[in-house]
Backbone bond lengths (Angstrom), bond angles and torsions (degrees), N, CA, C in turn:
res aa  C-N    CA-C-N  psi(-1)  N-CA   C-N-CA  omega(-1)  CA-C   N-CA-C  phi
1 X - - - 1.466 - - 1.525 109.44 -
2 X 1.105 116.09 136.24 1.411 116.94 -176.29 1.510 121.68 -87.07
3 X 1.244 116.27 176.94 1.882 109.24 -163.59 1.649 109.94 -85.63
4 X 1.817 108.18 -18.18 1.668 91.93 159.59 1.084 111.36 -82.41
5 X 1.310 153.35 -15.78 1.707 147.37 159.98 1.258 120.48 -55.03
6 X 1.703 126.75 -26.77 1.114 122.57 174.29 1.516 99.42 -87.20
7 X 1.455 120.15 -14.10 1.379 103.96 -158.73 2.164 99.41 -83.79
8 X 1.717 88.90 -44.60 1.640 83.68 165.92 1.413 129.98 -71.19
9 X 1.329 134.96 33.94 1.524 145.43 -155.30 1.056 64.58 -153.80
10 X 1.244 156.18 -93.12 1.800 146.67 -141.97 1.553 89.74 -49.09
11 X 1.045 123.81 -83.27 1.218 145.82 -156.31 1.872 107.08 -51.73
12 X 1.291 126.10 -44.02 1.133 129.13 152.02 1.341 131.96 -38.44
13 X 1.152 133.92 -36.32 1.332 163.06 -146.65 1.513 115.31 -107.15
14 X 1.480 93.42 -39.77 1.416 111.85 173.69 1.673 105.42 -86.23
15 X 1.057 117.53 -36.78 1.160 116.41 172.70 1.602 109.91 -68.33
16 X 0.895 158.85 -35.39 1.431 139.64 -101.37 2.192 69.59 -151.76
17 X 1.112 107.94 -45.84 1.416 98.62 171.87 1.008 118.11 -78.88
18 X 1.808 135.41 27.72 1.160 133.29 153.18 1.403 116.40 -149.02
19 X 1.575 96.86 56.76 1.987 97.52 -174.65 1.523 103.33 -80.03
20 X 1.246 85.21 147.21 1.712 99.16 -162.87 1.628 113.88 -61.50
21 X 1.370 105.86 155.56 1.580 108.98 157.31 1.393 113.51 -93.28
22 X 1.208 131.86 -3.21 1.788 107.00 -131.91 1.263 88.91 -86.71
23 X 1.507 110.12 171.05 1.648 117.60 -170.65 1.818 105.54 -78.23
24 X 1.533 120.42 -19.67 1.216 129.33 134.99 1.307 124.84 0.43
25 X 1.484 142.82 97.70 1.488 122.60 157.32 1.472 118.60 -117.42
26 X 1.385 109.39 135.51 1.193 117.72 -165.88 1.518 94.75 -69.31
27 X 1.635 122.31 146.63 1.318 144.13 162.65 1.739 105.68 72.44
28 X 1.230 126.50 15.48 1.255 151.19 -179.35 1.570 104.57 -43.16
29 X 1.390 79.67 -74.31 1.851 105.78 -174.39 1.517 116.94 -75.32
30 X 1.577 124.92 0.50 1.473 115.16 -149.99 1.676 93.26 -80.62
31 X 1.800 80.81 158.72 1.725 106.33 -151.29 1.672 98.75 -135.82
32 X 1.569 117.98 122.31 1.466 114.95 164.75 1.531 93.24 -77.61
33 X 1.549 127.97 -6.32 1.675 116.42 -152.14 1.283 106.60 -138.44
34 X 1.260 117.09 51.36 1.729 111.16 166.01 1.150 126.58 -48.84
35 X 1.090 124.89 162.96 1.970 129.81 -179.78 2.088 79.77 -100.05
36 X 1.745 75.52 138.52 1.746 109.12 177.22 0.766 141.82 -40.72
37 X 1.843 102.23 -35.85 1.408 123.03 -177.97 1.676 111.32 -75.84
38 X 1.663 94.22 -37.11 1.890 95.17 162.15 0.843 141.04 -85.60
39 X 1.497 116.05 -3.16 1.638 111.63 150.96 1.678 117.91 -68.84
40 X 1.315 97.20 -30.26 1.561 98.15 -172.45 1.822 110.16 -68.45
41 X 1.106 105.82 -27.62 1.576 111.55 175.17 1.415 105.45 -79.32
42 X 1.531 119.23 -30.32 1.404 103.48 -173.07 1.335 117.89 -84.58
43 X 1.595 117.63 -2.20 1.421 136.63 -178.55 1.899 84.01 -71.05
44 X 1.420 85.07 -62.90 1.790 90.78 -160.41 1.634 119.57 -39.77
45 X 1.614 93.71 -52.40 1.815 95.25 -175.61 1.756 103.89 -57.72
46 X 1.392 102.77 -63.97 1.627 110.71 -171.42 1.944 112.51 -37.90
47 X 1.525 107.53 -41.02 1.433 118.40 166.14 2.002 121.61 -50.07
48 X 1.423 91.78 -33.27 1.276 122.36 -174.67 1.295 119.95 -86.59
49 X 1.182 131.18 -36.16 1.426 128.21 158.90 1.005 141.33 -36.68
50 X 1.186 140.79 102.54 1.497 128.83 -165.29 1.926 119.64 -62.49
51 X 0.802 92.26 20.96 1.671 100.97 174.06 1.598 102.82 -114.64
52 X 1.154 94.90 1.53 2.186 99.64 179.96 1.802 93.50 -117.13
53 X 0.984 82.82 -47.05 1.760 79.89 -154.33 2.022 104.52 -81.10
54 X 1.326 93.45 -34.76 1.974 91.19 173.11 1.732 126.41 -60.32
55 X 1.190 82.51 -35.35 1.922 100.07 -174.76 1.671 109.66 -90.02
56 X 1.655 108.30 3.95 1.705 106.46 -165.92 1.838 72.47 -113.40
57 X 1.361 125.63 -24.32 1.208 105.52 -173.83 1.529 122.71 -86.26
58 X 1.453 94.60 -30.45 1.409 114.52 158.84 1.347 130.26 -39.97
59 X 1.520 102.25 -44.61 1.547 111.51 -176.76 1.926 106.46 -74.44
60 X 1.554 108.51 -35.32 1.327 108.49 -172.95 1.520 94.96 -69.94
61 X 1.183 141.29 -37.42 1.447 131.39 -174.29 1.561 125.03 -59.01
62 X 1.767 85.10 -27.82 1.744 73.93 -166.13 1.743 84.40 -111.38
63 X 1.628 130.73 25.77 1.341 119.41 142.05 1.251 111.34 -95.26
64 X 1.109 109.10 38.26 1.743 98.69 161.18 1.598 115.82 -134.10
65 X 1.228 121.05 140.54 1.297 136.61 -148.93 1.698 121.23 42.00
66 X 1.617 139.06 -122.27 1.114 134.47 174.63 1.646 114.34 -85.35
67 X 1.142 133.24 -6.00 1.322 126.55 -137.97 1.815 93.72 -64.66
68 X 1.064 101.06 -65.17 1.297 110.05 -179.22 1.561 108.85 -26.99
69 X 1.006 149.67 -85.01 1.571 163.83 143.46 1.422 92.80 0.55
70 X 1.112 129.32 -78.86 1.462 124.35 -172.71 1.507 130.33 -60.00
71 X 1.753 100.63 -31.97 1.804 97.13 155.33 1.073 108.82 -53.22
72 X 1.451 118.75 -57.85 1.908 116.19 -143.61 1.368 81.98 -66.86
73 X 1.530 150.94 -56.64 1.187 135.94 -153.86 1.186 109.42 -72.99
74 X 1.110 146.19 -27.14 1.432 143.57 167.76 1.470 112.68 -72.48
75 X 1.642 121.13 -39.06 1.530 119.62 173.02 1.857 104.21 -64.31
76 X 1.107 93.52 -34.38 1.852 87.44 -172.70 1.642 132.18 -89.07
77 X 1.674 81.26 4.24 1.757 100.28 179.95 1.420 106.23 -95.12
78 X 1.740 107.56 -54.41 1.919 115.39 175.07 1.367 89.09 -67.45
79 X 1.283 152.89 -62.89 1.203 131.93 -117.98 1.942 114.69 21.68
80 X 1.527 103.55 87.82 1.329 103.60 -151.52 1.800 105.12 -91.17
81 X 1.945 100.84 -4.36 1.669 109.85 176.56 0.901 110.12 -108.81
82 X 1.433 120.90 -57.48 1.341 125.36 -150.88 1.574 113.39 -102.28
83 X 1.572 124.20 -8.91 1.055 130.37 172.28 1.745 123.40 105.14
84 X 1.370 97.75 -38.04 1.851 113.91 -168.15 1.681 90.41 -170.22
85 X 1.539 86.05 147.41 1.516 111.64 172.93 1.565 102.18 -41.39
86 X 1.493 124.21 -66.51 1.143 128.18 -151.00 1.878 114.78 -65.43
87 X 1.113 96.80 -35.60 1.635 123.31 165.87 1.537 111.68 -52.75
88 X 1.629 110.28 -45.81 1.422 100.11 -175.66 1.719 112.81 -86.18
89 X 1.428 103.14 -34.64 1.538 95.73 154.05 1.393 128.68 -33.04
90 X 1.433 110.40 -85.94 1.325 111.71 160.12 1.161 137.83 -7.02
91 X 1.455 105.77 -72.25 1.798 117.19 170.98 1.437 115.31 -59.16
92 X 1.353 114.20 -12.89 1.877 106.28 -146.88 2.404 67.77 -92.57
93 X 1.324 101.31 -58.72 1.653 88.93 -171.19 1.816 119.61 -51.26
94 X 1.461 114.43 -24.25 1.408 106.50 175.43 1.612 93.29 -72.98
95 X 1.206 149.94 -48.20 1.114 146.08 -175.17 1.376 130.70 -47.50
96 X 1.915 108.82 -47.36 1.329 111.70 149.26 1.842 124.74 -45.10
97 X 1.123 105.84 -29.26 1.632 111.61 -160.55 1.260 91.51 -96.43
98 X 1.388 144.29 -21.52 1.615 134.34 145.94 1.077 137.82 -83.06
99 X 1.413 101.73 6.13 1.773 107.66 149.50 1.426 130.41 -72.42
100 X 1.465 81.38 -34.14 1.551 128.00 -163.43 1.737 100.74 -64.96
101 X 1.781 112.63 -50.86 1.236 111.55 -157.98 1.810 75.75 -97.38
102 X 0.532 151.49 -25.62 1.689 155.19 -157.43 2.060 110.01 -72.48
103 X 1.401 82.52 -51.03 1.917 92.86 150.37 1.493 133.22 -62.33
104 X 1.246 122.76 -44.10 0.893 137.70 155.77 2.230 131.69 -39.47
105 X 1.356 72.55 -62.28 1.377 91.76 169.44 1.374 109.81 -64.96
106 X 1.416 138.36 -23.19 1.170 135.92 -155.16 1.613 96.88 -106.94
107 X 1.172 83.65 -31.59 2.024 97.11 175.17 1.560 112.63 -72.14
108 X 1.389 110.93 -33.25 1.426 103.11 -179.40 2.093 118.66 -95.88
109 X 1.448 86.64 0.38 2.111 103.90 -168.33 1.704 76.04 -91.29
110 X 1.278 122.46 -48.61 1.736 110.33 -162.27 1.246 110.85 -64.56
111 X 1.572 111.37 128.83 1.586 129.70 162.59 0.883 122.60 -15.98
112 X 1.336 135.19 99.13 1.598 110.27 176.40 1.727 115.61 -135.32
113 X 1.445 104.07 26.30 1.575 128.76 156.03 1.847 100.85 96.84
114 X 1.501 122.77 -136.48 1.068 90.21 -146.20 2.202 89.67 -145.23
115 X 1.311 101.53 139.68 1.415 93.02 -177.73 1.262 100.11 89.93
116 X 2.168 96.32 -135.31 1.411 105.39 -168.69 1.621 93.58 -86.56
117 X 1.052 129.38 -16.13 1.583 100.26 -162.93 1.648 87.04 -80.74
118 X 1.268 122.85 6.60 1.289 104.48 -176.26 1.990 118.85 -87.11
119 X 2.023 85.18 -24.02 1.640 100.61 178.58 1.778 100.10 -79.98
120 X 1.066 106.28 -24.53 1.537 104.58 179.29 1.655 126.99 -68.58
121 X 1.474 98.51 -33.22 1.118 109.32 -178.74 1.499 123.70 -78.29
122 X 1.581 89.98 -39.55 1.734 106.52 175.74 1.878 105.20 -70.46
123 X 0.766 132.24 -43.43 1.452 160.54 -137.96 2.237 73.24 -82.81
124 X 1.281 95.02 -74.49 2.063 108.69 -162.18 1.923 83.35 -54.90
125 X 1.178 132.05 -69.86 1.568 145.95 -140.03 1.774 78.43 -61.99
126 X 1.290 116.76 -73.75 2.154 105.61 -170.95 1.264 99.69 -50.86
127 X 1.139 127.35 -45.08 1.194 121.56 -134.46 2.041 99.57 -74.84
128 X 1.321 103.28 -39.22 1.526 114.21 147.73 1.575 126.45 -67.50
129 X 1.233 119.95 -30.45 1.485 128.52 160.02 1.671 108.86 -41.24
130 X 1.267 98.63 -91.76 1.778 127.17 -179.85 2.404 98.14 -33.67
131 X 1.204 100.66 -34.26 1.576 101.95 -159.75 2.096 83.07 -91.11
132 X 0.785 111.01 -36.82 1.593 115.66 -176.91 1.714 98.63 -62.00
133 X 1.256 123.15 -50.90 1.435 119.29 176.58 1.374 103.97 -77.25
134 X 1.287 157.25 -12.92 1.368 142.00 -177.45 1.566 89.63 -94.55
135 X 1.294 136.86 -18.61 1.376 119.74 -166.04 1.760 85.32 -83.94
136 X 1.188 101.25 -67.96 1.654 101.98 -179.32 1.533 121.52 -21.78
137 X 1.208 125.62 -53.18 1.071 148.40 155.26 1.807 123.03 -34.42
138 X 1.631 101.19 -69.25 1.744 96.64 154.71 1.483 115.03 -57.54
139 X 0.902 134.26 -41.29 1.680 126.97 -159.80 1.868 94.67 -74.79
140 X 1.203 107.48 -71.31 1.513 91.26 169.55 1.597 137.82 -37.82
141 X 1.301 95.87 -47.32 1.748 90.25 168.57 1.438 120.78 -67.85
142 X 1.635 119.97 -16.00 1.277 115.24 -173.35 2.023 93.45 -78.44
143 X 1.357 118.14 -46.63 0.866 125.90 175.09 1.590 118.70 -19.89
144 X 1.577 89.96 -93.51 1.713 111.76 161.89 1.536 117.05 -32.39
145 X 1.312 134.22 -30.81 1.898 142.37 169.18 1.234 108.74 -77.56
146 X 1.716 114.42 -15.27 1.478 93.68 178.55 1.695 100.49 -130.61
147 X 1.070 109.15 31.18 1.697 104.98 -174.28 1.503 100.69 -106.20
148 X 2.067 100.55 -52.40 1.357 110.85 -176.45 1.698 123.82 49.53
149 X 1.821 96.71 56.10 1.026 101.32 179.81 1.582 108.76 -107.92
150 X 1.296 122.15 143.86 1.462 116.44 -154.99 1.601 101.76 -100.18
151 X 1.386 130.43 126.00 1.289 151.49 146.74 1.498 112.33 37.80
152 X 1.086 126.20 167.41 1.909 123.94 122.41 1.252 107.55 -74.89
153 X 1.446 123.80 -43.71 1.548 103.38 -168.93 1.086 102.57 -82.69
154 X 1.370 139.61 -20.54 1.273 127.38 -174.57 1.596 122.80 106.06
155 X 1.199 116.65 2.44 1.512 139.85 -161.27 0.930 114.04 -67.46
156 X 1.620 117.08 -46.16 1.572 140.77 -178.12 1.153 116.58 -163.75
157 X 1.571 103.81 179.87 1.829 108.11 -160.10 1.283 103.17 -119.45
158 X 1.552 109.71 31.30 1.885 115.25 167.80 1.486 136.75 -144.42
159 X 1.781 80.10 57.93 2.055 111.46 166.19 1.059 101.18 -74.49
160 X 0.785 165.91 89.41 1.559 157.07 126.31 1.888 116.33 -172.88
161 X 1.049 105.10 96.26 1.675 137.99 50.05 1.758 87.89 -115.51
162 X 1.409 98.41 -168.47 1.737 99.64 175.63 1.465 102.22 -138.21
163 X 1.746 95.10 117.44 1.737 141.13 -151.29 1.640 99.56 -58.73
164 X 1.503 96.62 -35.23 1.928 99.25 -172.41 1.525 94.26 -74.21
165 X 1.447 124.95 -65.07 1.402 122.31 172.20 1.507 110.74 -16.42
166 X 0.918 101.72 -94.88 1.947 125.84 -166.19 1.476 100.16 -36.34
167 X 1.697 120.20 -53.63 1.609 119.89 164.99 1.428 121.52 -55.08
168 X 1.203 128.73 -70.61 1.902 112.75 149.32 1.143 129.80 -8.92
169 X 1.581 112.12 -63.86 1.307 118.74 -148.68 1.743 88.30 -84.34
170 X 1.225 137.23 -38.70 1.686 134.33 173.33 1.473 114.49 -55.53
171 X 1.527 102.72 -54.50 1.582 83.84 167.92 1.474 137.36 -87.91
172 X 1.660 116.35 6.18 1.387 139.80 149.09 1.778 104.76 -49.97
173 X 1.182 119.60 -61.80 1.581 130.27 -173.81 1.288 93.67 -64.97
174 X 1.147 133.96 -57.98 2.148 132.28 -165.80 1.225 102.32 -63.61
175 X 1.775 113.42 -33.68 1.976 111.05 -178.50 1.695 100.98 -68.64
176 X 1.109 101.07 -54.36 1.434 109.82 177.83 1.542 119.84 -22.96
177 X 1.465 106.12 -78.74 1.077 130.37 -162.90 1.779 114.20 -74.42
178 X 1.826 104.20 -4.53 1.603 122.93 -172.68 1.915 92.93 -96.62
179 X 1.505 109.81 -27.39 1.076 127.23 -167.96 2.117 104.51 -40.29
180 X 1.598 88.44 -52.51 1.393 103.60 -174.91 1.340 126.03 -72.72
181 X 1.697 111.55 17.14 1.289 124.63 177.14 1.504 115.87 -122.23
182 X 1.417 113.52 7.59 1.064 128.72 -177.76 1.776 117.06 -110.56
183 X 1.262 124.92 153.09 1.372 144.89 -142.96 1.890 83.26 -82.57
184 X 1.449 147.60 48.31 1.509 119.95 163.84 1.172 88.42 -138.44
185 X 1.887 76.64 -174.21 1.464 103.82 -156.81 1.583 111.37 -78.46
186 X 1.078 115.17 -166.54 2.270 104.21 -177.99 1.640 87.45 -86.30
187 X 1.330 130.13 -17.50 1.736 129.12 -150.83 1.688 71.99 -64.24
188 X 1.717 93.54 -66.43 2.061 125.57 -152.06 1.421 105.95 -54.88
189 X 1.698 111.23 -28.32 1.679 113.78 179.20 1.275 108.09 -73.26
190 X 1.728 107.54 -52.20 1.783 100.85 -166.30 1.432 81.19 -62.42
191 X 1.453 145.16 -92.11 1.616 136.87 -152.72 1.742 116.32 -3.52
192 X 1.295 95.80 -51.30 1.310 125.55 -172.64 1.455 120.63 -58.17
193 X 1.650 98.18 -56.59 1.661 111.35 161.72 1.344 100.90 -48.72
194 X 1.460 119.23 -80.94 1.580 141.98 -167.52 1.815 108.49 -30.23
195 X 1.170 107.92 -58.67 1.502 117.75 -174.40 1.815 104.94 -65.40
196 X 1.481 128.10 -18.38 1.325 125.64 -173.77 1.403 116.79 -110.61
197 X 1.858 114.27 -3.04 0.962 115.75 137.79 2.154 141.79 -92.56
198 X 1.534 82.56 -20.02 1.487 99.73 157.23 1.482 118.08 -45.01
199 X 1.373 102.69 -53.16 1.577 107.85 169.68 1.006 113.38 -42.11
200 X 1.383 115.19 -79.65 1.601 117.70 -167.40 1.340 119.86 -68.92
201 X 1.456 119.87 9.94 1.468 101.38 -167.42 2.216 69.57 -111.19
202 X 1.048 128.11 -36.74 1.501 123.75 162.07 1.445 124.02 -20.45
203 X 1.507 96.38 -60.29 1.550 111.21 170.95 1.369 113.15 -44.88
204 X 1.397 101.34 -69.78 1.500 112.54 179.26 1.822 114.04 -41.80
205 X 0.873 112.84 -46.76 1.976 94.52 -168.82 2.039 84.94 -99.77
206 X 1.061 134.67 -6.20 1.648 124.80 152.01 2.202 107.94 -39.12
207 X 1.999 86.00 -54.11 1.991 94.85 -175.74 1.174 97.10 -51.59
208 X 1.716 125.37 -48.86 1.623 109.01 -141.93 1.526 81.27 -104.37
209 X 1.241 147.90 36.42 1.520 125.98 171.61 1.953 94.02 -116.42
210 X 1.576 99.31 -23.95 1.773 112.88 176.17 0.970 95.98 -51.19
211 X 1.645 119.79 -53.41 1.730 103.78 -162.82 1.895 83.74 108.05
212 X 1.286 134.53 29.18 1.475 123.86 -153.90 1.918 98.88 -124.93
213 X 2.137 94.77 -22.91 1.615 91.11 -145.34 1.956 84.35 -136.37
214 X 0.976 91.94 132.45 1.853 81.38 154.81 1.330 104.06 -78.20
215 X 1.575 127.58 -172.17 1.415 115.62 -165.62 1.676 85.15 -117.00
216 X 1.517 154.77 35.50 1.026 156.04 160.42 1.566 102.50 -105.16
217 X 1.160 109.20 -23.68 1.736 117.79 173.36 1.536 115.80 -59.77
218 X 1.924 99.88 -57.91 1.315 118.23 174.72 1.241 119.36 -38.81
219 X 1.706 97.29 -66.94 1.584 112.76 -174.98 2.006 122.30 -53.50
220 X 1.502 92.89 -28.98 1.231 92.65 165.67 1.534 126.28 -74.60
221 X 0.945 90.09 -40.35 1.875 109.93 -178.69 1.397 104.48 -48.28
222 X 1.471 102.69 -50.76 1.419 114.19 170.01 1.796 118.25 -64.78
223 X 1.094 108.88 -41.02 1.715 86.48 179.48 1.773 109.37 -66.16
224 X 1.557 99.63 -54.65 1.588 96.42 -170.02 1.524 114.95 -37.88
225 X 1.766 101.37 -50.00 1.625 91.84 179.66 1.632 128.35 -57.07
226 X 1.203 104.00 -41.73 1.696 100.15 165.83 1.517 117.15 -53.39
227 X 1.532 117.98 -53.73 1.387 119.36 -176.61 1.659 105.58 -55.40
228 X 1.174 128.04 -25.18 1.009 109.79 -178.83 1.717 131.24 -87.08
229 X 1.374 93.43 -23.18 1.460 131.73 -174.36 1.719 96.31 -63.26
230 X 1.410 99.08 -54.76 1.757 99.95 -164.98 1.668 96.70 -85.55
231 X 1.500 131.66 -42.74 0.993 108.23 165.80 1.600 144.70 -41.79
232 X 1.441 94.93 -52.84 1.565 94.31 162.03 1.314 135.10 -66.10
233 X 1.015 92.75 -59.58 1.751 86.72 158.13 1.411 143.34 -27.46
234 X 1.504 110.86 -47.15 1.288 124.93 169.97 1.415 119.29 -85.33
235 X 1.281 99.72 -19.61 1.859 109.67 173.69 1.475 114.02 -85.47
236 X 1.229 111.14 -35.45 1.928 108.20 175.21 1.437 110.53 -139.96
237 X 1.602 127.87 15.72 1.588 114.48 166.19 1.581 102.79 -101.60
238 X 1.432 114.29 -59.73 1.235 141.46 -139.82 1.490 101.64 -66.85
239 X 1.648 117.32 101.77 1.162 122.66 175.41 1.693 132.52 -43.13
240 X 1.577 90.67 -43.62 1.762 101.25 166.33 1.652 118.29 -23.95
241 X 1.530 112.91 -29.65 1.633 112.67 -138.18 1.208 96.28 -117.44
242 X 1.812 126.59 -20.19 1.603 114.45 -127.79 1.939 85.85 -114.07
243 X 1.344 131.97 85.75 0.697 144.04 -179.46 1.821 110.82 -89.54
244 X 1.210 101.32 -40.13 1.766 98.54 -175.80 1.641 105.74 -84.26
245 X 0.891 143.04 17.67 1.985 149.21 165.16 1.287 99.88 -156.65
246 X 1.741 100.78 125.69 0.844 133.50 170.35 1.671 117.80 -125.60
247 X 1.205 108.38 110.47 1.568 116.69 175.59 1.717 105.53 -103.63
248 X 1.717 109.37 137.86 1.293 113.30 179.98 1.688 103.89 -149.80
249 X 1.338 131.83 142.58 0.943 157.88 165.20 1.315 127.36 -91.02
250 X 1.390 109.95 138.46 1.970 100.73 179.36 1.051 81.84 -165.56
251 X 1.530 99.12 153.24 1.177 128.08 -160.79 1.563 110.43 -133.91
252 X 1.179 131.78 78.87 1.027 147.97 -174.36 2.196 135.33 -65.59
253 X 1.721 95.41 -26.91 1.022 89.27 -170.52 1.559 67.13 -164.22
254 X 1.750 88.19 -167.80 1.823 110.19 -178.15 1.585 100.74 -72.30
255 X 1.114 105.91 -32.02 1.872 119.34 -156.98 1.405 109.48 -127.74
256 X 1.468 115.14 20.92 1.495 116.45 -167.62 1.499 99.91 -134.57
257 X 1.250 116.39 106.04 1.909 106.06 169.29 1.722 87.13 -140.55
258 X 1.564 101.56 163.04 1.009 137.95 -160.34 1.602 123.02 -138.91
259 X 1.411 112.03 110.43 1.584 103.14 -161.26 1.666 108.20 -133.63
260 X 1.340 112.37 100.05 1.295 130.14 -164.42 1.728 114.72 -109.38
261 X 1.409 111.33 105.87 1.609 123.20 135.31 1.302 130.43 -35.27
262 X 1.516 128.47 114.03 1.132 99.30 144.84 1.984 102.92 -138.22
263 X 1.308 99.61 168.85 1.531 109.56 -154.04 1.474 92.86 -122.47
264 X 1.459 135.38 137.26 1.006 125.31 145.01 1.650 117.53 -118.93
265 X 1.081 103.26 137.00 1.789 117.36 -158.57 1.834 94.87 -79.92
């Protein structure tokens, strides 16, 4: 078994030995139909985060004059983590795929009540999860089709933003933000936050140590994916907000349930 399999079996374990109580349920509230005014705030905070806004500034710094060019050539000469180009490739994709399972896990440890409202809840929360990473996913590739910026290695003309980044770094923000539905302490949560952006910011200098990313690619890759991560989230998971749909369940008899909408316009 390899050392990201033990690391998601660590990480499982820890989860699953602290499924939440809180009266909180994750994917409870999820909404294709928020009211306007809360998307517009959830643009704002997610814009506002310093995991959006530090790494978008980052990227403008080192697009200006050589910097960019002169990291990647210095990251791809030491290879000062991963050893060799080919190594950091390598690692940077097991890394995506433990962000990847790291969301997941955080999606299935969060509370999400009991029975069916529990398949219901989990069922609405991925089902916006999984659609939050395919959007991430289009927006970057539209990106990369119209930037046509060509490689370090030279391979192709669609470095910018960088796709493993931005995928990490979204489901880094969804673990995050699943974090607060789960049974720990603030020590075990921030860890929790901390370790699922560690990842993705890992990923990120894995691209530019490959020889795959300039490091203004990364940094971008990295804001969008957070901005998107916290936006959505707060726009159609995040119970705090979802005041205009209301879904409720009752359970009345052995053979009697009851499953009620209600919408306020």
């Amino acid at each position: 078994m390899g050392k990201i399999s033990y690391v998601i079996l660590s990480m499982l374990f820890c989860a699953l030995a602290g499924c939440s109580t809180t009266h909180e349920k994750w994917g409870e509230h999820a909404t294709l139909m928020p009211a306007w005014e809360h998307i517009k705030d959830s643009a704002s905070s997610a814009a506002n985060d310093p995991h959006t806004w530090t790494p978008l500034l980052g990227a403008v710094v080192f697009g200006l004059g050589d910097f960019d060019q002169k990291t990647s050539d210095w990251a791809t000469r030491h290879n000062p983590l991963f050893g060799s180009d080919q190594n950091a490739r390598s690692t940077s994709d097991s890394l995506e795929s433990l962000s990847r399972a790291n969301y997941f896990i955080t999606a299935l440890a969060a509370y999400s009540g009991q029975g069916e409202a529990w398949f219901m809840n989990k069922g609405q929360g991925l089902a916006l999860g999984f659609t939050a990473r395919r959007i991430n996913g289009e927006v970057t590739n539209a990106i990369k089709f119209n930037t046509y910026r060509e490689r370090p290695d030279t391979s192709d003309l669609y470095s910018f933003p960088s796709g493993h980044t931005s995928n990490a770094t979204i489901y880094a923000s969804l673990a995050a933000q699943n974090a607060a539905y789960m049974n720990l302490s603030p020590l075990q949560e921030t860890l929790w936050k901390t370790s699922s952006y560690t990842i993705a910011g890992l990923t990120a200098w894995a691209r530019v140590e490959g020889r795959r990313h300039y490091p203004s690619d990364v940094l971008a890759g990295y804001a969008l994916g957070n901005f998107l991560g916290a936006f959505l989230n707060k726009a159609f998971i995040n119970p705090s907000y979802q005041d205009n749909l209301q879904i409720d369940i009752k359970v009345a008899g052995v053979n009697e349930r009851q499953l009620s909408f209600t919408y306020q316009w």
